[in-house]
N, C-alpha and C positions, 0 to 999 in steps of 0.2 A: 367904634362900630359894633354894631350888634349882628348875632347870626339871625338868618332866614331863611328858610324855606320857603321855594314855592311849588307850590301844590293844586294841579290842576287836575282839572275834566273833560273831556272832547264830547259836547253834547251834537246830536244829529240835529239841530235846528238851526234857521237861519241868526245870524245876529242881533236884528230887530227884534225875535220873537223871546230869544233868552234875555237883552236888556232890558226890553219891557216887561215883564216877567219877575227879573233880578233887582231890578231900579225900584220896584215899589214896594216901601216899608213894611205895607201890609199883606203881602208874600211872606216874608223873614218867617214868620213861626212855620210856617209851611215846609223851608227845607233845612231850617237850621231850629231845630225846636228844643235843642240841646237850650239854646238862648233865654229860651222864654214862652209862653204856651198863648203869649198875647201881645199886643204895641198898641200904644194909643200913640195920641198925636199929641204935641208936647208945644206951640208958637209956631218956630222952626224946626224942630228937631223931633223926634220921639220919646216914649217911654217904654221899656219891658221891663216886667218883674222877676226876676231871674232868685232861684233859691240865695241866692249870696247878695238879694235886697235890689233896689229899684234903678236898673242898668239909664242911662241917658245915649241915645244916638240920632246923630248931624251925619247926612246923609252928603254925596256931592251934588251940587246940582243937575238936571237934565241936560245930559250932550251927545254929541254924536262921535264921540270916543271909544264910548264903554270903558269910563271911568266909572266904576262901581265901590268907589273909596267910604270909607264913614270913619266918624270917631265915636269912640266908645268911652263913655264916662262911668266909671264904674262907682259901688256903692260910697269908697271912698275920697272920690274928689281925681283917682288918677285918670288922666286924659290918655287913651291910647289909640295910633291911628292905624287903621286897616287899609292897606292898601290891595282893591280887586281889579281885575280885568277881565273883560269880557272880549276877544279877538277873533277876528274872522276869519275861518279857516275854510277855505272853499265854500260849501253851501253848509256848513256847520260852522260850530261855533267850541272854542278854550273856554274856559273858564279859569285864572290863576289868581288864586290866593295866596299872600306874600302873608307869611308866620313869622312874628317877631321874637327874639327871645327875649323875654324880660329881664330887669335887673336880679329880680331874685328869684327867679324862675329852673328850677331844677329841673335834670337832667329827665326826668320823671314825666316830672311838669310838660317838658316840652313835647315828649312822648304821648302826654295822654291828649293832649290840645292837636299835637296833629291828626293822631287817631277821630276826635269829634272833629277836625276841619275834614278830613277826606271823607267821614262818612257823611257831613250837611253838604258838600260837592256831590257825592254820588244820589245825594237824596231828590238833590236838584236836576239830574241827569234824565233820575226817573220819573219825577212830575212832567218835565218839560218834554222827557219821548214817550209819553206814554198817552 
């Protein structure tokens, strides 16, 4: 078992309005730009160029969940999945991000990744109410 955090945000918008929003790729540099300052389109899946070389992400497909999951292929061939949620909370909307720890992921590590996941959530809060 690995640890996780999950890490969310109570955005004032309907659900529709933050999955459609969240769900499209080319959103990402928008509130997560820690990632990458661009995405192209990749077949299936995307590309962003990220200082640590040219990231791969497989998005989930469109549904009426707000499964907002991907995989992230990093520079080195490691597959990692992101598990998000998008829930509906009266006429707003959670956002939860599940932080996994990696195998060799340091105490540090894990600190500074959730520090950049809660700030691309609150990033996301203020595009989406503003």
């Amino acid at each position: 078992m690995t640890e996780s955090r999950h890490l969310s945000v109570s955005i004032d918008r309907p659900l529709a309005d933050v999955y459609a929003f969240a769900s499209d790729p080319r959103n990402l540099p928008r509130w997560a730009p820690g990632l990458g300052s661009a995405i192209e389109p990749d077949g299936d899946g995307w590309f962003v160029d990220t200082p640590q070389g040219r990231v791969g992400l497989t998005f989930a497909p469109s549904n009426a969940f707000g499964v907002l999951d991907h995989v992230v292929r990093t520079p080195t061939g490691e597959m990692v999945y992101v598990p998000v949620r998008a829930i509906a909370d009266g006429h707003g909307t959670e956002v939860v991000f599940t932080l996994r720890r990696g195998p060799e992921m340091s105490d540090a590590d894990l600190e500074r990744d959730t520090a950049l996941v809660t700030a691309d959530l609150a990033l996301l809060k203020e595009l989406l109410e503003s």
